[in-house]
PDB file of N, H, CA, C and O in Angstrom:
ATOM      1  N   UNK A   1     162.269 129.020 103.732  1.00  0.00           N
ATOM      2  CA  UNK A   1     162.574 129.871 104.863  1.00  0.00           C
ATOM      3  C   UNK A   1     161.332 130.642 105.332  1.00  0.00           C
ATOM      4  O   UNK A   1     161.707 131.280 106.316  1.00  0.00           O
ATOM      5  N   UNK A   2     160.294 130.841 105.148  1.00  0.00           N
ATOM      6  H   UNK A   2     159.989 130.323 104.349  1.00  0.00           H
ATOM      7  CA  UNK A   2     159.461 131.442 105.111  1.00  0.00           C
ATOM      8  C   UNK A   2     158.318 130.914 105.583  1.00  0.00           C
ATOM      9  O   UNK A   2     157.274 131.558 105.676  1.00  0.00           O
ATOM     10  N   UNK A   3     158.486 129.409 105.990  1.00  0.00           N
ATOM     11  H   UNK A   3     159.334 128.885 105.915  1.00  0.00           H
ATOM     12  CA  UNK A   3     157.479 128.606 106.346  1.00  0.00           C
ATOM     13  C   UNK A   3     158.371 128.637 107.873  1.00  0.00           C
ATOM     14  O   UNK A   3     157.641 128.180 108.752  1.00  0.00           O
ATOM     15  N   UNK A   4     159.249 128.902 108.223  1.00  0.00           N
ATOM     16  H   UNK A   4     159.842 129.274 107.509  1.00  0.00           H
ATOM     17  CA  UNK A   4     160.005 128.902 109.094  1.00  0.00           C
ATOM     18  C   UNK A   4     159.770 130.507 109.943  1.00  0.00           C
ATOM     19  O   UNK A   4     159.743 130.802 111.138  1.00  0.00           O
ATOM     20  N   UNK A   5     159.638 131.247 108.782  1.00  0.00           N
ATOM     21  H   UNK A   5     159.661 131.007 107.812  1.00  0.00           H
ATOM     22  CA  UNK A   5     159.293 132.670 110.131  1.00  0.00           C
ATOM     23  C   UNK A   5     157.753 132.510 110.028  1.00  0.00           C
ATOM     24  O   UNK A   5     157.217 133.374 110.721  1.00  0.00           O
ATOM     25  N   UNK A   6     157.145 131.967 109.607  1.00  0.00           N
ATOM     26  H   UNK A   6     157.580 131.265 109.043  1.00  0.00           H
ATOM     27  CA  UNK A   6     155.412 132.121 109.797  1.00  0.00           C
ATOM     28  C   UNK A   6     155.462 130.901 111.169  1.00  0.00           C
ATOM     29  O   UNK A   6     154.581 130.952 112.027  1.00  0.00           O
ATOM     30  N   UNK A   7     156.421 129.990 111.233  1.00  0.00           N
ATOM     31  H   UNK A   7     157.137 129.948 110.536  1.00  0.00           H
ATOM     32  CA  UNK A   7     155.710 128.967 112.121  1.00  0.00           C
ATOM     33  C   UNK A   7     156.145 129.948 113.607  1.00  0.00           C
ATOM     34  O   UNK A   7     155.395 130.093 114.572  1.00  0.00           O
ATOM     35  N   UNK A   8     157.600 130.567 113.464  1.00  0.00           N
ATOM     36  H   UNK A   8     158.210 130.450 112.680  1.00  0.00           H
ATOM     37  CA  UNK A   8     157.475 131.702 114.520  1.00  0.00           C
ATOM     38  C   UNK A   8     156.669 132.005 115.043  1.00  0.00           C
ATOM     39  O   UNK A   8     156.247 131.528 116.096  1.00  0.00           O
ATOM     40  N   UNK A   9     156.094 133.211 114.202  1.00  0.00           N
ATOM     41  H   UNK A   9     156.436 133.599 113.346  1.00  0.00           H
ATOM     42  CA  UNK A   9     155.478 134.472 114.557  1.00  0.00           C
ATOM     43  C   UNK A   9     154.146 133.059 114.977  1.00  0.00           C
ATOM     44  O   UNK A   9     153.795 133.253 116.141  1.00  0.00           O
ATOM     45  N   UNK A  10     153.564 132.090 114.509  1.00  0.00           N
ATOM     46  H   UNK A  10     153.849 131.932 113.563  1.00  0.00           H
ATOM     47  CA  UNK A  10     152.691 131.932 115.316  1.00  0.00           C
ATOM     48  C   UNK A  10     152.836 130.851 116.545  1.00  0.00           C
ATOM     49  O   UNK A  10     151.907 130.369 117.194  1.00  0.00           O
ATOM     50  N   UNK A  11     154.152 130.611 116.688  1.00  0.00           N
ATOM     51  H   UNK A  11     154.906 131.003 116.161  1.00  0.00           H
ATOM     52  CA  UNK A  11     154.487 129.886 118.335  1.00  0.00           C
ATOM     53  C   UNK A  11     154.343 131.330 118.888  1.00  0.00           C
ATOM     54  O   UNK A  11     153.164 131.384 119.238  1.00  0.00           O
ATOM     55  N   UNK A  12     154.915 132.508 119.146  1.00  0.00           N
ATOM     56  H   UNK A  12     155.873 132.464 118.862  1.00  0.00           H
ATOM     57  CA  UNK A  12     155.064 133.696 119.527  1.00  0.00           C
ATOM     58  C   UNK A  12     153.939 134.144 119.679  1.00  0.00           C
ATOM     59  O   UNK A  12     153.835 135.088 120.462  1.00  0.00           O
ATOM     60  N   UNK A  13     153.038 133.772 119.179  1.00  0.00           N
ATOM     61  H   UNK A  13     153.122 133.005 118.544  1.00  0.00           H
ATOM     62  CA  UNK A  13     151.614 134.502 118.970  1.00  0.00           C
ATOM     63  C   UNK A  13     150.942 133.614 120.429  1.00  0.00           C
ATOM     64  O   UNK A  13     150.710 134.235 121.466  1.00  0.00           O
ATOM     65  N   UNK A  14     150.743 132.442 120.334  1.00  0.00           N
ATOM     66  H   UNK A  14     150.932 131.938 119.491  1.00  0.00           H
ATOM     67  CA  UNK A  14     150.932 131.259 121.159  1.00  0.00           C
ATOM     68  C   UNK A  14     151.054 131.837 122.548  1.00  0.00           C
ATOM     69  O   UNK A  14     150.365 132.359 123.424  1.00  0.00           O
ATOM     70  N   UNK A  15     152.242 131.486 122.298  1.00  0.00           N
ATOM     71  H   UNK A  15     152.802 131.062 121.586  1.00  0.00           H
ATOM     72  CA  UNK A  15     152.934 131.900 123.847  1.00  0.00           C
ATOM     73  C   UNK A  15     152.700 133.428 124.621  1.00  0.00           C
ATOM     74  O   UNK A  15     152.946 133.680 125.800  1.00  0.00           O
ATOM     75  N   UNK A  16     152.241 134.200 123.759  1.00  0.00           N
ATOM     76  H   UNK A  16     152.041 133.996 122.801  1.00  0.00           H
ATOM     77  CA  UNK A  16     151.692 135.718 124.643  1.00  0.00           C
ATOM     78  C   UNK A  16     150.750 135.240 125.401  1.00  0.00           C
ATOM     79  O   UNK A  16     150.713 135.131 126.627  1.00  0.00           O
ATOM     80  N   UNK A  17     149.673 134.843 124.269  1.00  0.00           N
ATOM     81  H   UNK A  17     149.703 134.931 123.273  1.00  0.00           H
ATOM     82  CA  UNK A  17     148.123 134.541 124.490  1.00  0.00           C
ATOM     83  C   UNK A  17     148.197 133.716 125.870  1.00  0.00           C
ATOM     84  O   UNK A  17     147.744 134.127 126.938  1.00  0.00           O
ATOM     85  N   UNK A  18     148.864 132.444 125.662  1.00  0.00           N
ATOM     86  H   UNK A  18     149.232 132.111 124.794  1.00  0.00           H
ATOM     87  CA  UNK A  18     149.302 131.666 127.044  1.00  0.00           C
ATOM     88  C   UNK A  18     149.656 132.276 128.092  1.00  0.00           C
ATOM     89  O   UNK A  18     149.016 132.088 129.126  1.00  0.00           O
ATOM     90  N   UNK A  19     150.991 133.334 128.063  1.00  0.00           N
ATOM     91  H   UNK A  19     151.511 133.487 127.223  1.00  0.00           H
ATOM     92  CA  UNK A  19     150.721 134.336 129.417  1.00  0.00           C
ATOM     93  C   UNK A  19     149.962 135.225 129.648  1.00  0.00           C
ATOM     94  O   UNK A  19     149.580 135.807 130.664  1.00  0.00           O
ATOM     95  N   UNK A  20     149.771 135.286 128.605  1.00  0.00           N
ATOM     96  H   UNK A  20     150.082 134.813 127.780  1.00  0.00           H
ATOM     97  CA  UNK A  20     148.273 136.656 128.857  1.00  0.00           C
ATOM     98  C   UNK A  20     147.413 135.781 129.611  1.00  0.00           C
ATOM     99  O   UNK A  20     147.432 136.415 130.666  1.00  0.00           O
ATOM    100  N   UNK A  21     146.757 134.905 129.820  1.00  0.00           N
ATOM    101  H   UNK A  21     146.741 134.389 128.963  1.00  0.00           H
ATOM    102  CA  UNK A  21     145.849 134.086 129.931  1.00  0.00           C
ATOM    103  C   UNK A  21     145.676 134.037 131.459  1.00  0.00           C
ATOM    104  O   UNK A  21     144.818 134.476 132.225  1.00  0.00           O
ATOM    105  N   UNK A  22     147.286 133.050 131.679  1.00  0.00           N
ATOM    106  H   UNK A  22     147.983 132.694 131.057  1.00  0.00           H
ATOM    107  CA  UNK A  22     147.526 133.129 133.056  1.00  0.00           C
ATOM    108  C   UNK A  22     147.652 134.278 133.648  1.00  0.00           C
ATOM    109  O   UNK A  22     147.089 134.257 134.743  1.00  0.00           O
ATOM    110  N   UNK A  23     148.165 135.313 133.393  1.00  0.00           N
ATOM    111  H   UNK A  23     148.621 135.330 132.504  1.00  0.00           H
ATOM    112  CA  UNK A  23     148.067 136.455 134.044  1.00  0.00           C
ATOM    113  C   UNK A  23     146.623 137.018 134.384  1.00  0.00           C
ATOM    114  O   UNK A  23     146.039 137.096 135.465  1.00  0.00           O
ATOM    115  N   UNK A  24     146.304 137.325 133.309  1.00  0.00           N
ATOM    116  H   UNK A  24     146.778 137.261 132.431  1.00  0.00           H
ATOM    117  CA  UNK A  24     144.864 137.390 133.497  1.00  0.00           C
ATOM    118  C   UNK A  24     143.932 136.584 134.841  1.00  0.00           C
ATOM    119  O   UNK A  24     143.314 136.973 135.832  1.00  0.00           O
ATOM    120  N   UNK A  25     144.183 135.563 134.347  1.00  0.00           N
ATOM    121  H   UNK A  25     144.685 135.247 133.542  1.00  0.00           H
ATOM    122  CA  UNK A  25     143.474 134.607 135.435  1.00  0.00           C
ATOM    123  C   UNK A  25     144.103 134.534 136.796  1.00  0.00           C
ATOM    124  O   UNK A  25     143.541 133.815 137.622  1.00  0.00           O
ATOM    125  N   UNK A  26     145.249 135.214 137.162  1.00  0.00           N
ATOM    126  H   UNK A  26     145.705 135.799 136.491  1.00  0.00           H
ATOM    127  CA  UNK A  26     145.757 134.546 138.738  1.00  0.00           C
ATOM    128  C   UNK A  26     146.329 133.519 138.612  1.00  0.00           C
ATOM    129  O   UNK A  26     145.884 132.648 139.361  1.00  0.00           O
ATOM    130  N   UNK A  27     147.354 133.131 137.818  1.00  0.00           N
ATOM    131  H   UNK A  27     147.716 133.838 137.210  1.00  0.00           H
ATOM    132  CA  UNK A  27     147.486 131.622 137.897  1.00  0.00           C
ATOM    133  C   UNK A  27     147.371 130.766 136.717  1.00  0.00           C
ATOM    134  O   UNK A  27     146.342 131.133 136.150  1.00  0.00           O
ATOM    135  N   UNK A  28     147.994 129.661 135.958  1.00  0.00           N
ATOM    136  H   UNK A  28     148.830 129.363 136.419  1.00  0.00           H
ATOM    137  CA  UNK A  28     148.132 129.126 135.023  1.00  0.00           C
ATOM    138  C   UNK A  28     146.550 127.980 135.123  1.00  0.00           C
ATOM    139  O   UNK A  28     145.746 128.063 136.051  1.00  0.00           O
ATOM    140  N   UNK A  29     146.447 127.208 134.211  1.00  0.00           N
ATOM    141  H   UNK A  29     147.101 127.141 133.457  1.00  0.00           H
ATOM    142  CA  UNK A  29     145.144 126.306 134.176  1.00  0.00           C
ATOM    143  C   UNK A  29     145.268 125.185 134.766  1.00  0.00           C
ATOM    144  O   UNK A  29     144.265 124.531 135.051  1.00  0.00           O
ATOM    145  N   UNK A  30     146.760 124.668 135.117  1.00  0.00           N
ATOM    146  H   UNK A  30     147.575 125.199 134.885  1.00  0.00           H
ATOM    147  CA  UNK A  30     146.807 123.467 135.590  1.00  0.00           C
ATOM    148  C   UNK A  30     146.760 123.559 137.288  1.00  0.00           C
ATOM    149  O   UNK A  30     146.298 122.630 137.951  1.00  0.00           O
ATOM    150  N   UNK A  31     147.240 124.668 137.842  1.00  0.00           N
ATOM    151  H   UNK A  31     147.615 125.422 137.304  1.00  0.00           H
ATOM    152  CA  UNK A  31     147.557 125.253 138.837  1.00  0.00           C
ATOM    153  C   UNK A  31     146.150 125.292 139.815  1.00  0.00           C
ATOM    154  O   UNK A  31     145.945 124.783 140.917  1.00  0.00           O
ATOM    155  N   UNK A  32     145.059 126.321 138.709  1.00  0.00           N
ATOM    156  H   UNK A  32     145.226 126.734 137.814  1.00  0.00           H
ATOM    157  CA  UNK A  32     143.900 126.662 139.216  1.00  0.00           C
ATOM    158  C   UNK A  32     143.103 125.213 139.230  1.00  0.00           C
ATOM    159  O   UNK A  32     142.373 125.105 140.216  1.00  0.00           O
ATOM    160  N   UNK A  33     143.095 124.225 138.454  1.00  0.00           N
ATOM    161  H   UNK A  33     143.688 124.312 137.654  1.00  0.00           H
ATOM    162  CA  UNK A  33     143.099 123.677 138.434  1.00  0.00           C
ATOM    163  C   UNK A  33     143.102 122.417 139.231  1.00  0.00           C
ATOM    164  O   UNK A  33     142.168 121.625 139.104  1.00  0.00           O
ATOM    165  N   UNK A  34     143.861 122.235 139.856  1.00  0.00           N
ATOM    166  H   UNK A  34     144.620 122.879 139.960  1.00  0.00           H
ATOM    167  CA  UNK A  34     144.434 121.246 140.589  1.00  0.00           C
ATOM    168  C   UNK A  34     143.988 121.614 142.047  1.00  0.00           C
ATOM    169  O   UNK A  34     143.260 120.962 142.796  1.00  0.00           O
ATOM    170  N   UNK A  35     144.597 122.810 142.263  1.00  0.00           N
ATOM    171  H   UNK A  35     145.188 123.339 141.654  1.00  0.00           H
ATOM    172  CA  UNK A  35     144.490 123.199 143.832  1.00  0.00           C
ATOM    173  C   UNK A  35     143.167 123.628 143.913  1.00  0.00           C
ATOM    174  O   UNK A  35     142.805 123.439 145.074  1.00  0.00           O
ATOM    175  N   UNK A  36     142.103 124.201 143.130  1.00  0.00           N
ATOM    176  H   UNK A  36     142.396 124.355 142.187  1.00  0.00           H
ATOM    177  CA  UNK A  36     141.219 125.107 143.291  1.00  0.00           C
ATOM    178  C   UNK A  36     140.028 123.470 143.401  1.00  0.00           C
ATOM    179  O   UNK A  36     139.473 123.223 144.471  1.00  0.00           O
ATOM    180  N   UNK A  37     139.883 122.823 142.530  1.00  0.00           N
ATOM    181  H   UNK A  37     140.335 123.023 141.661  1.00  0.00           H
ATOM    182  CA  UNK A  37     139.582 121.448 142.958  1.00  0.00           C
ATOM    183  C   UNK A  37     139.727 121.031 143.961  1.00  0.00           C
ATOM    184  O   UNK A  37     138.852 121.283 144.790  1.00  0.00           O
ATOM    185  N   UNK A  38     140.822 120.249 144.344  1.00  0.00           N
ATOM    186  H   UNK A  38     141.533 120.044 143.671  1.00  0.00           H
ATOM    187  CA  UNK A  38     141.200 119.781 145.487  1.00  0.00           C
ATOM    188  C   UNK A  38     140.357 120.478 146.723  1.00  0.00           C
ATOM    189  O   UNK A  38     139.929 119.882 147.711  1.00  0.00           O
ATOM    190  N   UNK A  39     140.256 121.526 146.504  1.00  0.00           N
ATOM    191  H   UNK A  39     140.603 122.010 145.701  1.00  0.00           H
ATOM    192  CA  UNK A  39     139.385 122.469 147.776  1.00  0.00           C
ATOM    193  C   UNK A  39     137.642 122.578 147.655  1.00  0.00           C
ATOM    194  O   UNK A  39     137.034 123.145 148.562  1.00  0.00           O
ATOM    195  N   UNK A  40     137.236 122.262 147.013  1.00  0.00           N
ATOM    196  H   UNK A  40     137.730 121.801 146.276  1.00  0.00           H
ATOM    197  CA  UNK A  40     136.083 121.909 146.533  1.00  0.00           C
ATOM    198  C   UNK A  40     135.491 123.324 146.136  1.00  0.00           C
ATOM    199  O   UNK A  40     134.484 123.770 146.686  1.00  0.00           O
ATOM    200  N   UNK A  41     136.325 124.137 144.942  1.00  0.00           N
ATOM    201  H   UNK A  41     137.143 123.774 144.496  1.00  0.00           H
ATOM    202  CA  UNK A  41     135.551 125.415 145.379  1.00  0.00           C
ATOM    203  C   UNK A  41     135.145 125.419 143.440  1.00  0.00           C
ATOM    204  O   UNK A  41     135.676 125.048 142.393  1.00  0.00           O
ATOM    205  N   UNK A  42     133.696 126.194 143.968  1.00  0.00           N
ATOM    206  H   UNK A  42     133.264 126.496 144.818  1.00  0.00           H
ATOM    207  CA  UNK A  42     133.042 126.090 142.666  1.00  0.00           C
ATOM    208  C   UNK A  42     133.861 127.131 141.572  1.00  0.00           C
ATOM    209  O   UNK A  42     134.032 126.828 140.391  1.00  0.00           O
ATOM    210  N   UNK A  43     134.362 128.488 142.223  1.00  0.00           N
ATOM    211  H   UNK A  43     134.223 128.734 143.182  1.00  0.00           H
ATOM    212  CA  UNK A  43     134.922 128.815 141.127  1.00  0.00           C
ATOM    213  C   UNK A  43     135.796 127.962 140.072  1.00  0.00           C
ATOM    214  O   UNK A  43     135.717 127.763 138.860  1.00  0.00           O
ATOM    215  N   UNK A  44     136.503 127.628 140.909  1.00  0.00           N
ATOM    216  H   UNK A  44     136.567 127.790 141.894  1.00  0.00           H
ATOM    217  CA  UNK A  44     137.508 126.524 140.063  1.00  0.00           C
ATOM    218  C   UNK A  44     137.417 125.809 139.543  1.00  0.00           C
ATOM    219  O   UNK A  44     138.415 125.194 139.166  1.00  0.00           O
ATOM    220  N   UNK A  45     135.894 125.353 139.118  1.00  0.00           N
ATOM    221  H   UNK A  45     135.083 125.852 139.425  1.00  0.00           H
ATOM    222  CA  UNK A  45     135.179 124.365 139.198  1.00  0.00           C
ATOM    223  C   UNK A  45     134.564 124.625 137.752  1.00  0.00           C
ATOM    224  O   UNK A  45     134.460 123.866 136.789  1.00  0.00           O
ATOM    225  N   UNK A  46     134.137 126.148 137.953  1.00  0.00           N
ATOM    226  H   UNK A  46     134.222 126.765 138.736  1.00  0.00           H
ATOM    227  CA  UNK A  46     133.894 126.744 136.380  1.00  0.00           C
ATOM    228  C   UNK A  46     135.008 127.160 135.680  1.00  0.00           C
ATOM    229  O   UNK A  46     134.940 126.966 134.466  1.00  0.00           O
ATOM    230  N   UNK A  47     136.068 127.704 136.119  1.00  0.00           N
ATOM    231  H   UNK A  47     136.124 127.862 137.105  1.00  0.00           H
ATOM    232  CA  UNK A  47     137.246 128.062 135.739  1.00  0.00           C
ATOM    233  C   UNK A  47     137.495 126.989 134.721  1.00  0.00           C
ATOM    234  O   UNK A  47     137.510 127.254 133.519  1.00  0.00           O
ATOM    235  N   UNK A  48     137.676 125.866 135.156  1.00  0.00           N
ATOM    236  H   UNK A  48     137.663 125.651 136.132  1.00  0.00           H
ATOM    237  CA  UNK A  48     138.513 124.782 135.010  1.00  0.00           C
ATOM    238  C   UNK A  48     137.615 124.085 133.470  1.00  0.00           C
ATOM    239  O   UNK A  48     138.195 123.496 132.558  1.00  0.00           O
ATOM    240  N   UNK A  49     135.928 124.391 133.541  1.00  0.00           N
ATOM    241  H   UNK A  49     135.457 124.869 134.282  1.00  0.00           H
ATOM    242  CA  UNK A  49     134.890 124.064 132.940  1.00  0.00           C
ATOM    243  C   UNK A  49     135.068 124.495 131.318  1.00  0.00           C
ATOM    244  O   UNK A  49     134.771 123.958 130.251  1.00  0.00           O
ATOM    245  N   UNK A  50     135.734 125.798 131.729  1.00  0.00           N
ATOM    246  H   UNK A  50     135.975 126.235 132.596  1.00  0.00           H
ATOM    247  CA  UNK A  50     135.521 127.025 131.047  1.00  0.00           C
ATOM    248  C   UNK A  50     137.155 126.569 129.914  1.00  0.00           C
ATOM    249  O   UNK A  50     137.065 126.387 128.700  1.00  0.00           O
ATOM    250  N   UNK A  51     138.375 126.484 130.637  1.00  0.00           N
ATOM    251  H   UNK A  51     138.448 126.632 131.623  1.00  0.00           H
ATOM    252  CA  UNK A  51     139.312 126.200 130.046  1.00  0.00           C
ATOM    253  C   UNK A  51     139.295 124.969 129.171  1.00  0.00           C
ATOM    254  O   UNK A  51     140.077 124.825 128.231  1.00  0.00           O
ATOM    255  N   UNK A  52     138.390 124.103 129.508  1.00  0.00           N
ATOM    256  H   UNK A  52     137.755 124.220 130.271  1.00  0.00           H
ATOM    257  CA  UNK A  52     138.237 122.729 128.769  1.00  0.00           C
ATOM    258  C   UNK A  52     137.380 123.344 127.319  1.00  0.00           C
ATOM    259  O   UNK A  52     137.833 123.467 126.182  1.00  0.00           O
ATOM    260  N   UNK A  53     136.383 123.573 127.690  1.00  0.00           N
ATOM    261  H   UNK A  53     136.015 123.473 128.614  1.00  0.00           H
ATOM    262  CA  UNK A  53     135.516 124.589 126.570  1.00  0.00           C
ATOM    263  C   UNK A  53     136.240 125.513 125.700  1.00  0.00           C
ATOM    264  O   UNK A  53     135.755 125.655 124.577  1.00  0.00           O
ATOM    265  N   UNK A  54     137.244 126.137 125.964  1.00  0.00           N
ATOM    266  H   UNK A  54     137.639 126.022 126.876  1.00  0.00           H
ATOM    267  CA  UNK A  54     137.587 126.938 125.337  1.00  0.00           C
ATOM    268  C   UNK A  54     139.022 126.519 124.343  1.00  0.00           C
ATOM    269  O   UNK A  54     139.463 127.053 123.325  1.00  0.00           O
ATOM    270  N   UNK A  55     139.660 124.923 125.414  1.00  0.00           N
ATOM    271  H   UNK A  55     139.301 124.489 126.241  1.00  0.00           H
ATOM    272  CA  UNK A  55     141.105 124.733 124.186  1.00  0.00           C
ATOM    273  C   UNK A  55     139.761 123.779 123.204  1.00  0.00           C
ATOM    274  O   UNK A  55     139.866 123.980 121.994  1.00  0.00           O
ATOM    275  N   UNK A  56     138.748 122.955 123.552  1.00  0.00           N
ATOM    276  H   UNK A  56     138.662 122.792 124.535  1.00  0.00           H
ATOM    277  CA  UNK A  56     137.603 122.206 122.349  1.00  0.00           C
ATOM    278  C   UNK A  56     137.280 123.372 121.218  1.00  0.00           C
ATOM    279  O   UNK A  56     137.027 122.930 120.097  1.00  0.00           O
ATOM    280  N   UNK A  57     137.270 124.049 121.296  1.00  0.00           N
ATOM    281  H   UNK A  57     137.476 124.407 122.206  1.00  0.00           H
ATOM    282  CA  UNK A  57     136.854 126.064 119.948  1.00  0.00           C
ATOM    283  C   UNK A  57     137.825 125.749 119.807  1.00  0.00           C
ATOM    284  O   UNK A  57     137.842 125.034 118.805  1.00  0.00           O
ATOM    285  N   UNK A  58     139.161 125.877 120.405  1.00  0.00           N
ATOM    286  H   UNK A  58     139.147 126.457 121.219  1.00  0.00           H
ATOM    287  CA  UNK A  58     140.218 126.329 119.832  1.00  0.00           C
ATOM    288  C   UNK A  58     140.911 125.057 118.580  1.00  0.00           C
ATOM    289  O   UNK A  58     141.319 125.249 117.434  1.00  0.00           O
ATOM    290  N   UNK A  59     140.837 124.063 119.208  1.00  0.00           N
ATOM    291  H   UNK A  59     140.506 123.907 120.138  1.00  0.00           H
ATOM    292  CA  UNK A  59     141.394 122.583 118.705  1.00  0.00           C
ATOM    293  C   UNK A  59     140.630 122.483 117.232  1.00  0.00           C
ATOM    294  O   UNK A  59     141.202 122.490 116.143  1.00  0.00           O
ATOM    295  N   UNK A  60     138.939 122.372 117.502  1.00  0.00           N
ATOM    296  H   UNK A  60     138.473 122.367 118.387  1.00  0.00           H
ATOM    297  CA  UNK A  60     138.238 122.724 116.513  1.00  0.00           C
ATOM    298  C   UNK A  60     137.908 123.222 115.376  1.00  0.00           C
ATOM    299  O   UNK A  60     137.578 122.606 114.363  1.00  0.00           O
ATOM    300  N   UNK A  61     138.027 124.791 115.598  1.00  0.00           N
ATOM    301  H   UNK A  61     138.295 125.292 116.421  1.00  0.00           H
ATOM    302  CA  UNK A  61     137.888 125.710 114.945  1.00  0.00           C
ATOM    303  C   UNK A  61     138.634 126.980 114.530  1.00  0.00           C
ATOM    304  O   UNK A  61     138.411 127.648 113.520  1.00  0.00           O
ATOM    305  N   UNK A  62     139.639 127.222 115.558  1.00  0.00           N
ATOM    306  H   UNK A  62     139.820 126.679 116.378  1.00  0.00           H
ATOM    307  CA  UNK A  62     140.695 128.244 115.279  1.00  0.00           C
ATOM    308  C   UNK A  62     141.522 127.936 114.862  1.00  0.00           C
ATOM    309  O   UNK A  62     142.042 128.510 113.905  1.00  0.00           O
ATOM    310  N   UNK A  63     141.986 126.882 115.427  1.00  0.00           N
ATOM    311  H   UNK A  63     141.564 126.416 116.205  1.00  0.00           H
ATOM    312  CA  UNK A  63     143.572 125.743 114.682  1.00  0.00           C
ATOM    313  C   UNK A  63     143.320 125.863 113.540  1.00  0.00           C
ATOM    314  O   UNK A  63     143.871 126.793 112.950  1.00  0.00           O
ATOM    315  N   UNK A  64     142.498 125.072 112.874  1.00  0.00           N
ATOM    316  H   UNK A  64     142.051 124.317 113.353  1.00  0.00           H
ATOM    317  CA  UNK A  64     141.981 124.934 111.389  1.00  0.00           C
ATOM    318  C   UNK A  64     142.181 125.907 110.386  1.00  0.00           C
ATOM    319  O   UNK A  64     142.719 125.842 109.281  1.00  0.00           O
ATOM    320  N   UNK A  65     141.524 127.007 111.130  1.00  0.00           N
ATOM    321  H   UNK A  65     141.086 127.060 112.028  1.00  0.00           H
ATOM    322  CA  UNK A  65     141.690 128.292 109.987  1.00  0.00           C
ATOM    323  C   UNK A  65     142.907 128.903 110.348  1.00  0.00           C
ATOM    324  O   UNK A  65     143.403 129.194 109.259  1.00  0.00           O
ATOM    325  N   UNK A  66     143.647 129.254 111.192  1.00  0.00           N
ATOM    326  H   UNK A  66     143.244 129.018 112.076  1.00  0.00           H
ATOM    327  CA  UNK A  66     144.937 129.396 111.740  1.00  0.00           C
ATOM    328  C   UNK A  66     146.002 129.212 110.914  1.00  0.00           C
ATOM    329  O   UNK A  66     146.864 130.000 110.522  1.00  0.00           O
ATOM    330  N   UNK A  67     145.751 127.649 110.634  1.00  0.00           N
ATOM    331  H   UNK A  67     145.051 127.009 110.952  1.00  0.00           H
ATOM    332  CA  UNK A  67     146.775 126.696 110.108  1.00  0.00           C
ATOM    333  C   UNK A  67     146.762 127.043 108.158  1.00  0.00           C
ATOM    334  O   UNK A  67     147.669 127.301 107.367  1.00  0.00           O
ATOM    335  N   UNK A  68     145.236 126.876 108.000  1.00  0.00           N
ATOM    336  H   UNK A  68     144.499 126.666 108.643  1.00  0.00           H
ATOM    337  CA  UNK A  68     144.736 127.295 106.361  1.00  0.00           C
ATOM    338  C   UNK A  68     145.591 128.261 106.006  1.00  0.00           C
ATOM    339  O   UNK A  68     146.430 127.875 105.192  1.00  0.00           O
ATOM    340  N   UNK A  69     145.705 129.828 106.460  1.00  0.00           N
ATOM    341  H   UNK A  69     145.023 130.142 107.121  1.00  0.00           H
ATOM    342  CA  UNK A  69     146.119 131.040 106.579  1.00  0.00           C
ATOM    343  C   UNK A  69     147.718 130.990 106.557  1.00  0.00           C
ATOM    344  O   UNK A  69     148.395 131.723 105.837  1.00  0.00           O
ATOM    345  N   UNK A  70     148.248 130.016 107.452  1.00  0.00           N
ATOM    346  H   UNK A  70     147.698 129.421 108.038  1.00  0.00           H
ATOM    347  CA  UNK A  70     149.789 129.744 107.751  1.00  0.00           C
ATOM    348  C   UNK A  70     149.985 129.375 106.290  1.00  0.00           C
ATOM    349  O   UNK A  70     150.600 130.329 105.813  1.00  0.00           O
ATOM    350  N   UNK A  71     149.763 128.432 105.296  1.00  0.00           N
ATOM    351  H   UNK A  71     149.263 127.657 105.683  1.00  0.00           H
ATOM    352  CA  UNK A  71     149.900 128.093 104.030  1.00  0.00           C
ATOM    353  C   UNK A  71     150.431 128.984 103.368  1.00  0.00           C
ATOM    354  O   UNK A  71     150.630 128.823 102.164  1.00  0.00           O
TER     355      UNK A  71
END
């Protein structure tokens, strides 16, 4: 049972960070994304640069120890 409230608390943990994110930003990643492209505009351009860069750290290197810790 206990592997069951840790996997919780870190979907929950997850999912703030995820709206925090979008909020933060104006807009979700696929969103800015898509349309901000389509328009040829450089912000979006780094935006979009920036979100790729940042789930590669995350996939990488935070998951990993994240997951170690969840144990």
């Amino acid at each position: 049972m206990e592997d069951f409230y840790d996997s919780l608390l870190f979907l929950l943990l997850g999912g703030f960070l995820i709206g925090f994110g979008a909020r933060w930003a104006a807009g979700c990643t696929s969103g800015n994304t898509i349309t901000g492209l389509a328009t040829l505009q450089l912000p979006s351009l780094l935006a979009t640069l920036g979100f790729f860069a940042g789930g590669l750290v995350a996939a990488h290197f935070i998951l990993p120890w994240a997951l170690f810790w969840l144990r």
